[in-house]
N, C-alpha and C positions, 0 to 999 in steps of 0.2 A: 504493500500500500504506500507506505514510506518512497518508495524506488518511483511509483506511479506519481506522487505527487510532487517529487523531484524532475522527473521526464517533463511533466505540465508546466510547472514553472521553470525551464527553461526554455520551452519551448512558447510561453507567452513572453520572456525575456527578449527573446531571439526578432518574435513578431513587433514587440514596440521598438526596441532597434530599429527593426526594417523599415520601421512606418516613419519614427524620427528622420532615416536616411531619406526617405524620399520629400523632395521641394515639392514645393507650392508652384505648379503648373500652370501655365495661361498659354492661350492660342489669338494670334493675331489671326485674322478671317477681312480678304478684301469682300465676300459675300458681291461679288460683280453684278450674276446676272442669274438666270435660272438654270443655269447649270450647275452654281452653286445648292440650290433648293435641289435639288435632284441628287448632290453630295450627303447633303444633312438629312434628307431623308431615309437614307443606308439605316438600317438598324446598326451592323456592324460597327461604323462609325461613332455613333450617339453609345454604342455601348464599350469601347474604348475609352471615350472622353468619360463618362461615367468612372467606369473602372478606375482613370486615373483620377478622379475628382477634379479634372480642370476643369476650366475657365475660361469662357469666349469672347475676346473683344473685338466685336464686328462693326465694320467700316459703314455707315448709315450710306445707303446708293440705293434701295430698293423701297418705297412706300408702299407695295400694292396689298393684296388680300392673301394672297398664296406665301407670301414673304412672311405676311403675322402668321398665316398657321404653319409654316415650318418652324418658326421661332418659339409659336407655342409646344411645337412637338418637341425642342430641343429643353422647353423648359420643363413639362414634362419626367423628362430623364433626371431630375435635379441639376443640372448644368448651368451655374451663374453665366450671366450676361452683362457685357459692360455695352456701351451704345461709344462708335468713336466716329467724330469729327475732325477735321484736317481744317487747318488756322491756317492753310497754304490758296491761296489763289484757286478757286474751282468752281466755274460757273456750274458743272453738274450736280452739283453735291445740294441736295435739299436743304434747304433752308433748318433749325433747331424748330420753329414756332409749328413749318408743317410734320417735324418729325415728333413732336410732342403732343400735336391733336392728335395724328395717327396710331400713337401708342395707346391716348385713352380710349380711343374707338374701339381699339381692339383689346385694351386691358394686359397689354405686354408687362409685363416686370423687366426692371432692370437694378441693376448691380450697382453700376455709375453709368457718368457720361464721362470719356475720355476726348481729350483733345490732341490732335496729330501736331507738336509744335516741332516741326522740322517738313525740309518738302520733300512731293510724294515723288514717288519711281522714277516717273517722267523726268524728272527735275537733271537726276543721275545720269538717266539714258541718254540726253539731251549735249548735255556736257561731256558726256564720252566721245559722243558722235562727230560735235563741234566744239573744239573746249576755246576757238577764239572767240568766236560769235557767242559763243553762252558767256563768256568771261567778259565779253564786253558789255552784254544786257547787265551784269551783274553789277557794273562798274558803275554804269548810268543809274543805276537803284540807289548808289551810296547819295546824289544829290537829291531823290523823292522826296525830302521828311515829310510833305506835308501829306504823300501819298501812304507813307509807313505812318503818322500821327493817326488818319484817318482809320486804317486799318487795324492798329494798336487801341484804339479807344471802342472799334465793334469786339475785339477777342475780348476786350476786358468786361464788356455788356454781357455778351454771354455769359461767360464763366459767371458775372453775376445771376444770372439769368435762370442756369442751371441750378446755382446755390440754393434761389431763389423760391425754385420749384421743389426742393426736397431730396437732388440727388447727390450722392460723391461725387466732387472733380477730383478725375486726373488727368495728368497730362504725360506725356510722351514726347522727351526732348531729344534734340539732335545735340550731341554731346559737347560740340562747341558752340552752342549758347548757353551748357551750362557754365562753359569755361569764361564767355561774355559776361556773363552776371557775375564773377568773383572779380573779374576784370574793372565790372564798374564800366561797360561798355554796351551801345546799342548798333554798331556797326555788321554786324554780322546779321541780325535783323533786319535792317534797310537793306542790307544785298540781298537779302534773299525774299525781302518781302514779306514776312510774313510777323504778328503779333505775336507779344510773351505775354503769359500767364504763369501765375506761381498755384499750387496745387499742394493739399496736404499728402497726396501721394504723386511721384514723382518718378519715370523710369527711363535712363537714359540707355536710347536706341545705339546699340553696337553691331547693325545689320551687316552684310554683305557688299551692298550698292552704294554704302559711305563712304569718305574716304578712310584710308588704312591707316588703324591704327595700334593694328597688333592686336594676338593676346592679352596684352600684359593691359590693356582696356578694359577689361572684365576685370580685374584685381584693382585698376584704378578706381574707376568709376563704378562699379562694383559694393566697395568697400565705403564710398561715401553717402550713397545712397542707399544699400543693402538688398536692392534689387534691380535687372538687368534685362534687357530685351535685347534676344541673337535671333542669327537665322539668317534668311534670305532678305531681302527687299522688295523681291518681286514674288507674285505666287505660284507661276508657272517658271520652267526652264527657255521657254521661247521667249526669249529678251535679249538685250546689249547690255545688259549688267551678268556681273556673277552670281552663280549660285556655286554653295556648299556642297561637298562630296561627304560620303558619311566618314570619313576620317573626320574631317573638321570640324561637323557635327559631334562627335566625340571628343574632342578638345575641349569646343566650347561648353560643351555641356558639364562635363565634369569642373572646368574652372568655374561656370559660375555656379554650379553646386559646394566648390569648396570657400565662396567667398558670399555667397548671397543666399537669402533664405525663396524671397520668389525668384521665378523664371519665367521671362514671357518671352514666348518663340514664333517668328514668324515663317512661313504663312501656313497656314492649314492645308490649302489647297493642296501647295506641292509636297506637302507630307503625305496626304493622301493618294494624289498621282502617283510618289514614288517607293508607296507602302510603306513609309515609314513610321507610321502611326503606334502600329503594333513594336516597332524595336524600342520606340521611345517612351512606351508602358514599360516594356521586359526591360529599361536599360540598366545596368550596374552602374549606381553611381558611386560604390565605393574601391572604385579601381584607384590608382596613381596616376598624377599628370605632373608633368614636367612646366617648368615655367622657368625660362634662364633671363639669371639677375637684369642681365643686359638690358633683357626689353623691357624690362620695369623701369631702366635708366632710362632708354631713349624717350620712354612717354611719358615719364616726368621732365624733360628736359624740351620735349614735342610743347608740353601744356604753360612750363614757364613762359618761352618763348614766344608764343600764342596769347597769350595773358599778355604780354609784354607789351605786344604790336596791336592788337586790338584797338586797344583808345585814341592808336595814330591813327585810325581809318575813322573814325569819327570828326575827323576835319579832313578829308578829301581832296578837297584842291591842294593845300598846304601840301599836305602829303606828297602828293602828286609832282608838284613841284619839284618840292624835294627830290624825290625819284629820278625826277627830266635833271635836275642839276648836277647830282651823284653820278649819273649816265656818265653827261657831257665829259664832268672830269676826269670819269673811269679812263673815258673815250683817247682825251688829249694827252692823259697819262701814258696810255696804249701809244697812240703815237713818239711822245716822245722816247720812250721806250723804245721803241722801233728804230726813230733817228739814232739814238745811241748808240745801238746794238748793233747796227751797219757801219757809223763812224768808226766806233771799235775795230770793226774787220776792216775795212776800208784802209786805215793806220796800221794797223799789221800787217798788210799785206804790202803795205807802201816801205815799212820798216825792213822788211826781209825781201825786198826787190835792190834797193840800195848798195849793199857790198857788191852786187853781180855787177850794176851799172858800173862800181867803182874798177872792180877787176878789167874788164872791157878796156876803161880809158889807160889803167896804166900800161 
């Protein structure tokens, strides 16, 4: 009996172990079109997401009738729901006021409302494509303000808005704005156009289609927030951005398992596309991961740096200037340099032609 009631309570030790080992799961969902309703109605699928107790924060793009009742079937399953909005430029994207009568029409629950503060896919693919043409729109945004004022004073109405009406905000930032806000800086904002909001929960995006900032980004940013959004950036593999191979997917996931308590992964879709869904219920999060010193230097040294320079791009022209004059002098330095470096030769060559002429004469 003894021996039996020893077996039990190891074997309930072992299970709360396993349960403490496993994160707090969330799934980013662009929820596009009806193809996606045709995903989430899989049993299969809703019974994964169950299994692992995540969490779905879907991109608001769909109002109609058959969107509320796959949402109801998802809700159904016990499966929280967060509702997410993009603070980036996008005439498609419903309005909050009609996504909110919609919801009571249909008596949707939700979780929170999240806010996408950083821009979406396109933004990335765009700048891959073209990076002078995009770097130039980009440039002409740093003069907007009155266009980024405008814009910054509707994010901030919502977010009250949201408050307002009784949900959680969160938001979802692009990891250097959050470095803009320790900077003391709004320059990264007017380039990209797009409003900041501050949120009592708060997760900075370490996708795929950002620019590279290492590993050692999960251990940074990570560690100051205590929760992390990886993954792809896009929800399919037919893009100009990158997607994750499942090696990487395994990096990331164990780093931010060993520095963060949530996990929000992007995108559902292409988990589901590439069957992934099922490995990242069964996954071992308590294998080993490697993480060298280095890269935790270069990205603390990436963030000083960036922190540094920031607050010059909040006066633009000055900047600017600056830049064109730095050039110029680079330029004339070059030059003169060059003069040098050929009178040099020129004189040596002149020096050891000399004794020959002199031999000749005598």
């Amino acid at each position: 009996m003894v021996r039996i009631l020893l077996c039990w309570l190891l074997l309930g030790s072992f299970y709360v172990k396993t349960l403490e080992a496993q994160p707090n799961i969330s799934f980013f969902t662009q929820a596009k079109d009806q193809a996606w309703d045709g995903m989430m109605e899989d049993s299969l699928v809703l019974r994964e997401l169950r299994l692992m107790k995540a969490s779905l924060r879907i991109w608001v793009h769909d109002l109609s009738e058959r969107r509320a009742n796959t949402l109801r079937q998802i809700a159904a399953h016990d499966i929280p729901m967060v509702a997410v909005f993009s603070l980036a430029p996008n005439p498609q994207q419903p309005t909050y006021e009609a996504f909110k009568e919609w919801s009571d029409m249909y008596e949707l629950s939700w979780q929170a409302v999240g806010l996408w503060v950083a821009p979406e896919a396109d933004f990335w693919a765009d700048l891959r494509k073209a990076p002078w043409k995009k770097g130039w729109n980009i440039y002409q945004h740093l003069y907007r303000s009155k266009a980024w004022e405008a814009r910054q004073a509707e994010s901030e109405a919502l977010a009250a808005q949201i408050k307002a009406d009784g949900f959680k905000l969160e938001t979802y930032l692009n990891p250097m704005i959050w470095d803009e806000r320790l900077a003391g800086s709004k320059a990264m904002q007017h380039a990209l156009q797009i409003g900041d909001v501050k949120a009592d929960y708060e997760v900075p995006l370490l996708l795929s289609g950002t620019p590279e900032l290492g590993a050692a980004a999960i251990l940074g940013y990570g560690q100051e927030f205590g929760r992390v959004a990886i993954g792809d950036f896009v929800e399919t593999t037919a893009s100009a951005l990158p997607v994750l191979n499942w090696e990487d997917w395994t990096q990331q996931l164990l780093l931010a398992h060993d520095f963060t308590k949530d996990i929000h992964i992007a995108h559902l879709e292409g988990l589901v596309a590439r069957g992934w869904l099922s490995r990242i219920r069964a996954f071992n999060f308590q294998q080993p991961v490697d993480l060298y010193s280095g890269e935790i230097h270069q990205l603390s040294d990436f963030r000083d740096r960036l922190q540094q320079l920031l607050p010059l791009a909040d006066f633009p022209l000055l900047t600017t200037i600056g830049i064109v004059l730095l050039g110029i002098l680079a330029i004339w330095l070059g030059i003169r340099l060059l003069f040098w470096t050929f009178r040099a030769i020129a004189d040596l060559f002149r020096s050891r032609r000399q004794p020959e002429q002199v031999e000749v004469l005598g």
